[in-house]
C-alpha positions in Angstrom: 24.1 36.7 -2.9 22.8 36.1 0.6 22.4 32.3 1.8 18.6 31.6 1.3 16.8 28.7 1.7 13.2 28.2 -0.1 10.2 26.1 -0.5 8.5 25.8 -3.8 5.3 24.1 -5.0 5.2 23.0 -8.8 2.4 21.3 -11.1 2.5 20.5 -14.6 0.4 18.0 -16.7 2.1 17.0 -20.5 0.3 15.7 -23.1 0.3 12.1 -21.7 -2.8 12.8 -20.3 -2.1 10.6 -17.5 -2.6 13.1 -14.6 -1.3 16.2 -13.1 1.9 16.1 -11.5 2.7 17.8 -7.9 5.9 18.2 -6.6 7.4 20.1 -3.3 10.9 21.1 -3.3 13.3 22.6 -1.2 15.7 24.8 -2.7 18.8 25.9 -0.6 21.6 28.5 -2.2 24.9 28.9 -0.7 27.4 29.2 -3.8 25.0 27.0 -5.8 22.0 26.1 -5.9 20.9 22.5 -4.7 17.5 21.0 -4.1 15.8 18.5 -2.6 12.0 16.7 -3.2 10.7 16.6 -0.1 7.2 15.5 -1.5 5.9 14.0 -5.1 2.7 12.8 -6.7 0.5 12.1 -9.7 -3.2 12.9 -9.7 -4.3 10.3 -12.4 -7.3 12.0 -14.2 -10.9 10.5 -14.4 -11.8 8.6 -17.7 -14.2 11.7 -18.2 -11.3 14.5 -17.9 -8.8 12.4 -20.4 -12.1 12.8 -23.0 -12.5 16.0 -22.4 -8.6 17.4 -22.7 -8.7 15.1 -25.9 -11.6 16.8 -27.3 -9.5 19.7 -26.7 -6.7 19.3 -29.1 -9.4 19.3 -32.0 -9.7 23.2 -31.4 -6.6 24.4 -31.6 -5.0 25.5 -34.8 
């Protein structure tokens, strides 16, 4: 595989309902892969967003 070198944006939110989570990451391959977090941060959701993902949990299954 060719050296490379690549710059990736992830988000996630768990069931914590605390926030979303952002993170950017530098990703370099030589003969492994290493990374590095250039960037983080949580989001924290508004009191009204944490009802409404609560609210829906009741509709599934």
């Amino acid at each position: 595989m060719i050296n490379s070198t690549k710059y990736v944006i992830g988000v996630m939110s768990g069931t914590s309902l605390d926030g979303i989570d952002i993170v950017y990451v530098k990703i370099n391959y030589t003969e492994n892969y290493s990374f590095e977090i250039l960037n983080a941060a949580t989001i924290p959701y508004s009191n009204e967003w944490k009802l409404k993902l609560k609210e829906g949990f009741s509709f599934i299954g």
